[in-house]
N, CA, C and O atoms as a CHARMM CRD file, in Angstrom:
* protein
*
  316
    1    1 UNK  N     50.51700 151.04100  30.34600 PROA 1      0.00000
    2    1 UNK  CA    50.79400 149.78300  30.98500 PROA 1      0.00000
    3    1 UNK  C     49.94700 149.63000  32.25100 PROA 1      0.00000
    4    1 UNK  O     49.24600 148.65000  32.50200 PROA 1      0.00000
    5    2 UNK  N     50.10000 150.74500  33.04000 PROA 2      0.00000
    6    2 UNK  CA    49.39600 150.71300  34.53700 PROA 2      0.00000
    7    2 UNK  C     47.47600 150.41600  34.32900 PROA 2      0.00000
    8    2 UNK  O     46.71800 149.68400  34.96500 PROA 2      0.00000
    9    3 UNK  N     47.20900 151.41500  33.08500 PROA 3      0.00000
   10    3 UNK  CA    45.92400 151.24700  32.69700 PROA 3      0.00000
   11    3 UNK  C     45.39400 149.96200  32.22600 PROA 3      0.00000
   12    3 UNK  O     44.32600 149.42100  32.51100 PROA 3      0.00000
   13    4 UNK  N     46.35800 149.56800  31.43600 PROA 4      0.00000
   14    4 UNK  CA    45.69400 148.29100  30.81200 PROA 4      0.00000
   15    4 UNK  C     45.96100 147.06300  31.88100 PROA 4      0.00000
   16    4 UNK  O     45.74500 145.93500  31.43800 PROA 4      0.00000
   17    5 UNK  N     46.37800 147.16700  33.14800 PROA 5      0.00000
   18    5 UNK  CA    46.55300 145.63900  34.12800 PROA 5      0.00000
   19    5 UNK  C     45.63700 146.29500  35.12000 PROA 5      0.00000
   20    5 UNK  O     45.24200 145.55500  36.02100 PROA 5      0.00000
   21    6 UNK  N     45.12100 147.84600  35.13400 PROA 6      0.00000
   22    6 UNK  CA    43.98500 147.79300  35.94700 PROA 6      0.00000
   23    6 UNK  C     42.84200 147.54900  35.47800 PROA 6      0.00000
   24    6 UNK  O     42.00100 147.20500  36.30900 PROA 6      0.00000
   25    7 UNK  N     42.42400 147.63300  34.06800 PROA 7      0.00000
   26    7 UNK  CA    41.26700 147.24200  33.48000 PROA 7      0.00000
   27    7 UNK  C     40.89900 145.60900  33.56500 PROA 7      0.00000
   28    7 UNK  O     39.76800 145.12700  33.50900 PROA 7      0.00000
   29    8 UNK  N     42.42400 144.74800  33.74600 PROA 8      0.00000
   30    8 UNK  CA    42.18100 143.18600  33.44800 PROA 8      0.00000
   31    8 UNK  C     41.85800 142.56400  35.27000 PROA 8      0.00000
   32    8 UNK  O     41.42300 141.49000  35.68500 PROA 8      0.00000
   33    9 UNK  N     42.33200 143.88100  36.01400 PROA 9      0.00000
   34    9 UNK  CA    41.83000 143.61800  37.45400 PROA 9      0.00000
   35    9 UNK  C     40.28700 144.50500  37.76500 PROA 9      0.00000
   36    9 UNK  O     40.22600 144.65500  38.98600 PROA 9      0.00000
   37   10 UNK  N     39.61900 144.84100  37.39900 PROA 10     0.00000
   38   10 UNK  CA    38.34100 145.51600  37.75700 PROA 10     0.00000
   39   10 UNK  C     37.26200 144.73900  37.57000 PROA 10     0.00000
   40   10 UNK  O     36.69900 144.64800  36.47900 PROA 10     0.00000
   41   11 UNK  N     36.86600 144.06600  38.71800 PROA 11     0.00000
   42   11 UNK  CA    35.45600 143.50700  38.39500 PROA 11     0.00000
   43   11 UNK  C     34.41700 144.31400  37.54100 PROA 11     0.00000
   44   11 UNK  O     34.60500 145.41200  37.01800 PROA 11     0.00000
   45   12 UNK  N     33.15500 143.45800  37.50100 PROA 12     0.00000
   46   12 UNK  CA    32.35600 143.73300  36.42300 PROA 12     0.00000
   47   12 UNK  C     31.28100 145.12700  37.38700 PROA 12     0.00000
   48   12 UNK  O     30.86500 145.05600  38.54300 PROA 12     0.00000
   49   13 UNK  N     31.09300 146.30800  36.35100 PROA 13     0.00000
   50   13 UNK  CA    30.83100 147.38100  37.08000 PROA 13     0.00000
   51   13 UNK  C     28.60900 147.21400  37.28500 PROA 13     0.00000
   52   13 UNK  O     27.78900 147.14800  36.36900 PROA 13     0.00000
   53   14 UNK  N     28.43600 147.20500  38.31600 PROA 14     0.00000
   54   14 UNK  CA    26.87100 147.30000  38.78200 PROA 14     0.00000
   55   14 UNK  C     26.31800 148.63200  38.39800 PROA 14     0.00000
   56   14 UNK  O     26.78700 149.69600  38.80200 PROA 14     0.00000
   57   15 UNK  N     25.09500 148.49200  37.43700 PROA 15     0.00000
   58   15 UNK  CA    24.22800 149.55300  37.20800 PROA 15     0.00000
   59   15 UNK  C     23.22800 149.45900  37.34100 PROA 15     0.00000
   60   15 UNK  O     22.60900 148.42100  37.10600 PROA 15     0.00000
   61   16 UNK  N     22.56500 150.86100  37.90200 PROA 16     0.00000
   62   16 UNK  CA    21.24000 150.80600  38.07700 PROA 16     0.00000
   63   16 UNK  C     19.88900 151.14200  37.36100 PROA 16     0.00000
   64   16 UNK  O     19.81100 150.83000  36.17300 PROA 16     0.00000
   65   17 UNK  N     19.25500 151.49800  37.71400 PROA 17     0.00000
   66   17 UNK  CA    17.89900 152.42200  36.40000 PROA 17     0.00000
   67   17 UNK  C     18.06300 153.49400  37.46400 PROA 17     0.00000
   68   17 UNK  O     17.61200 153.41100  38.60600 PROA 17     0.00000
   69   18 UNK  N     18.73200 154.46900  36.98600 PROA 18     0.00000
   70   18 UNK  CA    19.07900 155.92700  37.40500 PROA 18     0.00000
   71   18 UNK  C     19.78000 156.72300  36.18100 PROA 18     0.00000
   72   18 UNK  O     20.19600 156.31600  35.09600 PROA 18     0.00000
   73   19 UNK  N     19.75300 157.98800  36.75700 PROA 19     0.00000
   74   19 UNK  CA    20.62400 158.66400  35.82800 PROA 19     0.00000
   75   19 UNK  C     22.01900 159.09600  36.14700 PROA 19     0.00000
   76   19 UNK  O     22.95000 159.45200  35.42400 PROA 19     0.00000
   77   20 UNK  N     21.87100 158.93600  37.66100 PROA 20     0.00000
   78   20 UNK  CA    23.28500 159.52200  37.80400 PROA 20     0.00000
   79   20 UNK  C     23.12300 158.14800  39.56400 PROA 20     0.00000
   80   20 UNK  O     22.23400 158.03900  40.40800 PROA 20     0.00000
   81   21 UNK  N     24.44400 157.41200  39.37600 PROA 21     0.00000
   82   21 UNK  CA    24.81300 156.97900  40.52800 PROA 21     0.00000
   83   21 UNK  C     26.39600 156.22300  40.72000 PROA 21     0.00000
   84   21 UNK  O     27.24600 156.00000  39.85800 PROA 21     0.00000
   85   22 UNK  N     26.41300 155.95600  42.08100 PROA 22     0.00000
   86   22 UNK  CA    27.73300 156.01400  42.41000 PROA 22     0.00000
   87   22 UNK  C     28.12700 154.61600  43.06900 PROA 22     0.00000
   88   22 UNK  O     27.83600 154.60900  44.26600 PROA 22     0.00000
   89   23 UNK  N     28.49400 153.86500  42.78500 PROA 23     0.00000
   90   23 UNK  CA    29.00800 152.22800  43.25900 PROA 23     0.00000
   91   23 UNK  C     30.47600 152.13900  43.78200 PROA 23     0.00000
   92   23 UNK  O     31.42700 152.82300  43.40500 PROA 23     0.00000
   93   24 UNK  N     30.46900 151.48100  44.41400 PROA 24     0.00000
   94   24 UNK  CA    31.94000 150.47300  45.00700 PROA 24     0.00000
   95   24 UNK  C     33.26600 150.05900  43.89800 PROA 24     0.00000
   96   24 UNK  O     33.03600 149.31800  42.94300 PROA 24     0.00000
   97   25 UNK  N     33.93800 150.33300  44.01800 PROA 25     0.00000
   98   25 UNK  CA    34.55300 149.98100  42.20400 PROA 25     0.00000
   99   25 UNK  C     35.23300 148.39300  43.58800 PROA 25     0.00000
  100   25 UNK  O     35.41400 148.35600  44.80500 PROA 25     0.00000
  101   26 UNK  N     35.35100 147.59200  42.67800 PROA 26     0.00000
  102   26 UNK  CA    36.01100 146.02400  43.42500 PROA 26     0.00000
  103   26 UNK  C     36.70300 145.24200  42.15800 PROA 26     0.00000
  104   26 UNK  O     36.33700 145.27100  40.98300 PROA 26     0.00000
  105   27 UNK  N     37.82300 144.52600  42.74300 PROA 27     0.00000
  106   27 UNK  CA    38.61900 143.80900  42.02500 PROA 27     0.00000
  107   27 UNK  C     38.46300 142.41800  41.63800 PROA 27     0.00000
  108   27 UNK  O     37.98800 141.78300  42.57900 PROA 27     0.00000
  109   28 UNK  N     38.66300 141.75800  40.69600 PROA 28     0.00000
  110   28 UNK  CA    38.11400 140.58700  40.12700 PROA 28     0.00000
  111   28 UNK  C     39.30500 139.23700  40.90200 PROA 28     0.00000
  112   28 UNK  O     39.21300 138.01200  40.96600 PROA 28     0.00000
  113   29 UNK  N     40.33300 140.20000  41.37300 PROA 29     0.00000
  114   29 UNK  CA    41.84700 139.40200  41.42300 PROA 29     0.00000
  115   29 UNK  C     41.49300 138.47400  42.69900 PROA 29     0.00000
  116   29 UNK  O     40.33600 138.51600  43.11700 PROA 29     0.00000
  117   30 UNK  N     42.17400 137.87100  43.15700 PROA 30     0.00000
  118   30 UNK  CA    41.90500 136.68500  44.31000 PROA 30     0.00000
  119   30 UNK  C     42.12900 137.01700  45.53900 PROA 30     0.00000
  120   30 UNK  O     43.32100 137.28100  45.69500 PROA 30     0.00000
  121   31 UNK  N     41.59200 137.10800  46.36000 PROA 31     0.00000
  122   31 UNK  CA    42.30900 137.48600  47.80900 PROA 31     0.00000
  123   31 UNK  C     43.41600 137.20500  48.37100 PROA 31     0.00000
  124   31 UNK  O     43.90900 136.11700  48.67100 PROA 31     0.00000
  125   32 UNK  N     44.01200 138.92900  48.57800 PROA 32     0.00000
  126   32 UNK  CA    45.38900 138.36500  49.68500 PROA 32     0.00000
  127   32 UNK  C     46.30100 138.07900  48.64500 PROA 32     0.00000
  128   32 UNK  O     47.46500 137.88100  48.99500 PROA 32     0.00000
  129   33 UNK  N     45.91300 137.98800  46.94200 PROA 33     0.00000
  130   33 UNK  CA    47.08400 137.69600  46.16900 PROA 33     0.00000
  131   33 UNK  C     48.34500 139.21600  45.69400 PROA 33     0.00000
  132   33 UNK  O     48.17300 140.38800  46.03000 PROA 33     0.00000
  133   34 UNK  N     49.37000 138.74200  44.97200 PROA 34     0.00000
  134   34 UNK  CA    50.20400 140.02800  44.05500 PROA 34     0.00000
  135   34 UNK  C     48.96600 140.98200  43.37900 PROA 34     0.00000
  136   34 UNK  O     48.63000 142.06400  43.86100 PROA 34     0.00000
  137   35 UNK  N     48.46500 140.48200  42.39000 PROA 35     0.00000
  138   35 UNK  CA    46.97700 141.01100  41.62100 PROA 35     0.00000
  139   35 UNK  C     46.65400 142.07500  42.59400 PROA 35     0.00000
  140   35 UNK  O     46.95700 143.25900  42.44400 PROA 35     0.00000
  141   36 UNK  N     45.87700 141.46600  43.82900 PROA 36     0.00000
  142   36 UNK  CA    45.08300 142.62900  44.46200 PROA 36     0.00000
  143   36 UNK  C     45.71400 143.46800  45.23800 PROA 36     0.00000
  144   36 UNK  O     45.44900 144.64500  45.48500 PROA 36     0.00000
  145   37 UNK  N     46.78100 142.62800  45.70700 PROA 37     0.00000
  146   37 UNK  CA    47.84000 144.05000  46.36500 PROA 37     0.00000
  147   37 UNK  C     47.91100 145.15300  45.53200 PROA 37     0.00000
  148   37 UNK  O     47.29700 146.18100  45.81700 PROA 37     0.00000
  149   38 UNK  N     48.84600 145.02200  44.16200 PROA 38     0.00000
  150   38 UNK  CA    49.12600 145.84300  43.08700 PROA 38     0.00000
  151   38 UNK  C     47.57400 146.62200  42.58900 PROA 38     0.00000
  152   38 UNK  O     47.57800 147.85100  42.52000 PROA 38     0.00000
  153   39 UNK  N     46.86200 146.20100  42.40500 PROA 39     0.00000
  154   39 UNK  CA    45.41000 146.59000  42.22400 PROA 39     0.00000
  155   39 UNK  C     45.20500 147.86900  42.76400 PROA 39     0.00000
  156   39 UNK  O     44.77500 148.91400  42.27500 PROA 39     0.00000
  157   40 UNK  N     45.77400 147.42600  44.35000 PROA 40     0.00000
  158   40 UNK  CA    44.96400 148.97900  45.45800 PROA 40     0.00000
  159   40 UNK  C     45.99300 149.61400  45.70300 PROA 40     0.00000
  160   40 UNK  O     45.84500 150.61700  46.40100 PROA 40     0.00000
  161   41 UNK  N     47.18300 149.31900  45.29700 PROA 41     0.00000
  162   41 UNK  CA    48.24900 150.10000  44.76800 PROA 41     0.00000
  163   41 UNK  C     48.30600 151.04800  44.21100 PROA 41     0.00000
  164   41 UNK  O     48.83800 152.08000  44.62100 PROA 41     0.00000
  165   42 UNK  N     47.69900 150.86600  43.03400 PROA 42     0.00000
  166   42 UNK  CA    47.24700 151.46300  41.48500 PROA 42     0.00000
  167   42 UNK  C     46.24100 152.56100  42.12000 PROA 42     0.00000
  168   42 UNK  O     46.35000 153.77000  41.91900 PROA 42     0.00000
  169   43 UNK  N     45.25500 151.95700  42.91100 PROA 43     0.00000
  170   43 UNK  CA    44.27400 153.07600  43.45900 PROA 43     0.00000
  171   43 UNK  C     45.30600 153.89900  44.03400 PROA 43     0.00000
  172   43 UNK  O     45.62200 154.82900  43.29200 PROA 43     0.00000
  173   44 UNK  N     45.74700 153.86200  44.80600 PROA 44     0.00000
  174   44 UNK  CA    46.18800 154.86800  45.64700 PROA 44     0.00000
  175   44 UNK  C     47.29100 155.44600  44.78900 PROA 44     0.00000
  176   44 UNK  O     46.83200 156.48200  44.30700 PROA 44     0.00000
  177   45 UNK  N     48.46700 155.26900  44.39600 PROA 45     0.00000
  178   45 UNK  CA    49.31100 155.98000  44.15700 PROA 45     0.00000
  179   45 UNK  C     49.52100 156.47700  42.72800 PROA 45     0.00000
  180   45 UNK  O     50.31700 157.35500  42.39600 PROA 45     0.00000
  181   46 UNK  N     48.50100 155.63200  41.73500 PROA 46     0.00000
  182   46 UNK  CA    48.56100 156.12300  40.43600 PROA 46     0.00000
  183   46 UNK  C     47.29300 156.24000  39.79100 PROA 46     0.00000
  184   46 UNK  O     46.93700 155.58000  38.81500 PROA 46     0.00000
  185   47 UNK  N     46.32900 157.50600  40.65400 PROA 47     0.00000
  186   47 UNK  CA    44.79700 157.63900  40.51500 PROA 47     0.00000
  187   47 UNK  C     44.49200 157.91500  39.19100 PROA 47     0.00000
  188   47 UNK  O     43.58100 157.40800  38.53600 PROA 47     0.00000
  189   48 UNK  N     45.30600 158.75200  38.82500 PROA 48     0.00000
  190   48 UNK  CA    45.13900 159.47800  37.04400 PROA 48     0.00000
  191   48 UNK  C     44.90700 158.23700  36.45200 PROA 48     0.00000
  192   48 UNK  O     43.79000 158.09000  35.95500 PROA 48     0.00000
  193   49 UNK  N     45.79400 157.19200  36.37600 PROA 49     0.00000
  194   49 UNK  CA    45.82000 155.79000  35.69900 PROA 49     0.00000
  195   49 UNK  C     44.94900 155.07600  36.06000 PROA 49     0.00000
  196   49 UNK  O     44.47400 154.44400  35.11700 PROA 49     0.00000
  197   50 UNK  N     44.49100 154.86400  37.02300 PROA 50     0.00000
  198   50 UNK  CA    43.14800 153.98800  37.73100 PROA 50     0.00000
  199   50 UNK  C     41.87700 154.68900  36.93800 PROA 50     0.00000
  200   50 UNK  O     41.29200 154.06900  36.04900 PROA 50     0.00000
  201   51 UNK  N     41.50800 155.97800  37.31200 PROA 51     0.00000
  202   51 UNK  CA    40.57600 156.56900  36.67800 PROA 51     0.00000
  203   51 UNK  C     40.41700 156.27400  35.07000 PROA 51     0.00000
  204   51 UNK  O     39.33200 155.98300  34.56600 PROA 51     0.00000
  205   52 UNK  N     41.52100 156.37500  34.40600 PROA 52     0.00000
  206   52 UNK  CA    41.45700 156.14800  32.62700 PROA 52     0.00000
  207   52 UNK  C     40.59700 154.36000  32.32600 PROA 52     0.00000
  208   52 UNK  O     40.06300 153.71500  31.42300 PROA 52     0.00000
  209   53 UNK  N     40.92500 154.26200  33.64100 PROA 53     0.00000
  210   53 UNK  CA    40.89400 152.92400  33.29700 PROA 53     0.00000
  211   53 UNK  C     39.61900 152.50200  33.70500 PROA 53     0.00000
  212   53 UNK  O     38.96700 151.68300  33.05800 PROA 53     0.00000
  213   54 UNK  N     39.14800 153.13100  34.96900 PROA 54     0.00000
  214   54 UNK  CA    37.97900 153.14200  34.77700 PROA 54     0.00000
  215   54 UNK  C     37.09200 153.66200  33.82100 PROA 54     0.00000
  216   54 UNK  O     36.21900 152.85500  33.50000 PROA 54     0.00000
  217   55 UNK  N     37.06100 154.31900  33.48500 PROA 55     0.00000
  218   55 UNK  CA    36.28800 155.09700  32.22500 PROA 55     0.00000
  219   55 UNK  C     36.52900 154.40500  31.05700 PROA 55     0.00000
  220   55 UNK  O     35.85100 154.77100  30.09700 PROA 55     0.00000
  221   56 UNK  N     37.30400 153.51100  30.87700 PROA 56     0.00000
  222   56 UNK  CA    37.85300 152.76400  29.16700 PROA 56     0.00000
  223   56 UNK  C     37.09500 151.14800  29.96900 PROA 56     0.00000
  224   56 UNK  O     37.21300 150.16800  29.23300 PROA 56     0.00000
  225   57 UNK  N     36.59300 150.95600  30.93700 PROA 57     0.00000
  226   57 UNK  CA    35.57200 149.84500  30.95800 PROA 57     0.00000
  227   57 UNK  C     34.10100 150.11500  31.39300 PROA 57     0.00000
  228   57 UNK  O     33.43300 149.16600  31.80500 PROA 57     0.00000
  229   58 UNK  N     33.53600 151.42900  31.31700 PROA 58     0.00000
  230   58 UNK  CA    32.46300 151.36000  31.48700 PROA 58     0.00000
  231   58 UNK  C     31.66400 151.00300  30.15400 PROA 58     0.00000
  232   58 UNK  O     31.94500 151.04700  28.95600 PROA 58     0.00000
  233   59 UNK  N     30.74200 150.69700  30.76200 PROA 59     0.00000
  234   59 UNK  CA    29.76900 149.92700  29.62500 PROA 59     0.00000
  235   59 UNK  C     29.03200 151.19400  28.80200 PROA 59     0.00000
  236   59 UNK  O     28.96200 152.28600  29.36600 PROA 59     0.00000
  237   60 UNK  N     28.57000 151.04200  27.66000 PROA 60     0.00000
  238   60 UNK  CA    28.20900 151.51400  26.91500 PROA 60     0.00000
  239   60 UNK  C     26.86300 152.16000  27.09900 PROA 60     0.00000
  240   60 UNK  O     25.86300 151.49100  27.36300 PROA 60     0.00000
  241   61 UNK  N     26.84200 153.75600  26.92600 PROA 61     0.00000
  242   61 UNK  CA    25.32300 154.75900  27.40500 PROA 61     0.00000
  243   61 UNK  C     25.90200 155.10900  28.74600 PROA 61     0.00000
  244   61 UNK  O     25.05400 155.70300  29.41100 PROA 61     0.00000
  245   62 UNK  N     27.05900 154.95400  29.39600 PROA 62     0.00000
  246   62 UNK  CA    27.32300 155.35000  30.51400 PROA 62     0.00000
  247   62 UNK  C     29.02000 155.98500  30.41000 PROA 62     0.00000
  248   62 UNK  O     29.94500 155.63900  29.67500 PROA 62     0.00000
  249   63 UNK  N     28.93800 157.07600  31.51600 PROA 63     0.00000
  250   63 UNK  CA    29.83700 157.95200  31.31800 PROA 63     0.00000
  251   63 UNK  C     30.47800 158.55300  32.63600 PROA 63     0.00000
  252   63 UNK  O     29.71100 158.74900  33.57900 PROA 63     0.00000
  253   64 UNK  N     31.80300 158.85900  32.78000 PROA 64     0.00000
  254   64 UNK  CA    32.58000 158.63400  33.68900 PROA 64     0.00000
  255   64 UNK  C     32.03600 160.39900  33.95800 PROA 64     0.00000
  256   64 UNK  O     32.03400 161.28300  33.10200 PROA 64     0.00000
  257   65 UNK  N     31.51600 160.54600  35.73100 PROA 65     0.00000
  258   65 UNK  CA    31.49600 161.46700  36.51500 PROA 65     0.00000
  259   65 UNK  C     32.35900 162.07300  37.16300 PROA 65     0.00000
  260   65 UNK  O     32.90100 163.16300  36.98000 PROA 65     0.00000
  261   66 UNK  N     32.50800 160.96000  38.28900 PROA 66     0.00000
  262   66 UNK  CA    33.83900 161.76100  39.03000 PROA 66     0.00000
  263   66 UNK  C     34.56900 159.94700  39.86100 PROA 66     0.00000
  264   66 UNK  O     34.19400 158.78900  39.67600 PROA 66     0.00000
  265   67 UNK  N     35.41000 160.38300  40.52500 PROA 67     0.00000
  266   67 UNK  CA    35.30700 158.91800  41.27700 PROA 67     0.00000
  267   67 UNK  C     36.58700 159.30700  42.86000 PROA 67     0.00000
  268   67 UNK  O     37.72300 159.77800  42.79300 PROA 67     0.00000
  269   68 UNK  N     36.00000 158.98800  43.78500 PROA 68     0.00000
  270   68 UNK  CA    36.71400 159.45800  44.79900 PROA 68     0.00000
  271   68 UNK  C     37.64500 158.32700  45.25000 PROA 68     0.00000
  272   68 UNK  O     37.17500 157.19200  45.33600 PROA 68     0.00000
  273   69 UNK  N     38.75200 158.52400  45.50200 PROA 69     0.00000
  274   69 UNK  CA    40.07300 158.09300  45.84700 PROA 69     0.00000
  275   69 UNK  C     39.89900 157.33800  47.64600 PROA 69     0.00000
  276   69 UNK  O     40.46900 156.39300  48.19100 PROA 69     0.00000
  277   70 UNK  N     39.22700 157.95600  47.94200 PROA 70     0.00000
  278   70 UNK  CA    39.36900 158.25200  49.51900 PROA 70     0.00000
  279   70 UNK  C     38.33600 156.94500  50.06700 PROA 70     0.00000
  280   70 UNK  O     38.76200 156.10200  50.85700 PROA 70     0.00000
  281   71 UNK  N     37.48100 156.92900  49.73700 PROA 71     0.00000
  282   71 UNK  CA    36.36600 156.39300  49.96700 PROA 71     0.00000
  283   71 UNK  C     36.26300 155.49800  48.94600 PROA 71     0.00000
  284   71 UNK  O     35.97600 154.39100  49.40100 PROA 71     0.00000
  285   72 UNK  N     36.41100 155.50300  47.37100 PROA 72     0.00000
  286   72 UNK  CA    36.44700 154.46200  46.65100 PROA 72     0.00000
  287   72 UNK  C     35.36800 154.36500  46.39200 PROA 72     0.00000
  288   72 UNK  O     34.67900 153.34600  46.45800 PROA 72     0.00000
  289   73 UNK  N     34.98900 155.67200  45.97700 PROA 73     0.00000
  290   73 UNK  CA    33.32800 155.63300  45.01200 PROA 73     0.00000
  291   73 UNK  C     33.29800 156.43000  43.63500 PROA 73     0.00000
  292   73 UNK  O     33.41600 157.62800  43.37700 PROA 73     0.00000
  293   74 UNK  N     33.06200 155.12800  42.73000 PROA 74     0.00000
  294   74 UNK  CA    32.39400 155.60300  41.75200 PROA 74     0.00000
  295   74 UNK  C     31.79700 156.35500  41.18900 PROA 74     0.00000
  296   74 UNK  O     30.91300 155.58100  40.82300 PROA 74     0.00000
  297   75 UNK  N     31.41700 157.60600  40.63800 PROA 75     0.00000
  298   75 UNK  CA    30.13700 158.12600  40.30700 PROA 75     0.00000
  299   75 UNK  C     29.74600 157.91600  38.73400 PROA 75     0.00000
  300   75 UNK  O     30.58100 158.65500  38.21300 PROA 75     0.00000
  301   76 UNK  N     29.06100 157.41500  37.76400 PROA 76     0.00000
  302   76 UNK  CA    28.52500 157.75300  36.65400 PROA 76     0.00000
  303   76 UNK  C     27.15000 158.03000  36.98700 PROA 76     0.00000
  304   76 UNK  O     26.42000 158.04800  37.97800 PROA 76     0.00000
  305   77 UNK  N     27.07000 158.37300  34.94200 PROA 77     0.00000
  306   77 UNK  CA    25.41600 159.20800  34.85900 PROA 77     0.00000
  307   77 UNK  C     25.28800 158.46200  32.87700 PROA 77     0.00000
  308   77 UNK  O     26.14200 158.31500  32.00300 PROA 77     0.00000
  309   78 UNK  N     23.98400 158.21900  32.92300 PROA 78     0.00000
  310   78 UNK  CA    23.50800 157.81000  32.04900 PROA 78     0.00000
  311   78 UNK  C     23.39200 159.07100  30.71700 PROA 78     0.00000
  312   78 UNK  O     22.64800 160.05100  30.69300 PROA 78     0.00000
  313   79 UNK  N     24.34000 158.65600  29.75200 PROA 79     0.00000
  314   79 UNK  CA    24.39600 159.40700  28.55900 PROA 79     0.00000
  315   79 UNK  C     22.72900 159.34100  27.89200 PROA 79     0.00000
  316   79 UNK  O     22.46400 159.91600  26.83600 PROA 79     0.00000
C-alpha cells in the first residue's frame, strides 16, 4: 500500500550519460498539500517502503544503488 502511493507521488526521475550517478529524488504532489506531507513522511519513517518504490519506477537499463535517507540522494548505475 505505502509503496504503491509513493510511486503515484515521485516525480519523473533525471538521467544522465554516466554510469553511475546520484540525483534529488522530488515529489510530483502540490505544495504544502496532504500528498506531500504524507510523501516525506513515507521518506522518513517508512524508508524500506520508499526505497521499493523507488526501484519499481526506475526506468529501464537502470538500477537501484543505494539511496540516502538523510540527505535524500539517489544513487543509480547504468545496467
Amino acid at each position: 500500500m505505502i509503496v504503491a502511493h509513493v510511486k503515484e507521488l515521485l516525480a519523473d526521475i533525471n538521467v544522465e550519460e554516466t554510469k553511475q550517478f546520484t540525483v534529488k529524488v522530488k515529489t510530483n504532489a502540490e505544495p504544502y498539500s496532504d500528498d506531500e506531507r504524507q510523501f516525506w513522511r513515507y521518506q522518513s519513517r517508512f524508508t524500506l517502503e520508499f526505497c521499493k518504490a523507488l526501484e519499481e519506477v526506475l526506468p529501464t537499463g537502470l538500477a537501484f544503488l543505494s539511496y540516502n535517507h538523510l540527505t535524500n540522494d539517489l544513487t543509480v548505475v547504468r545496467q
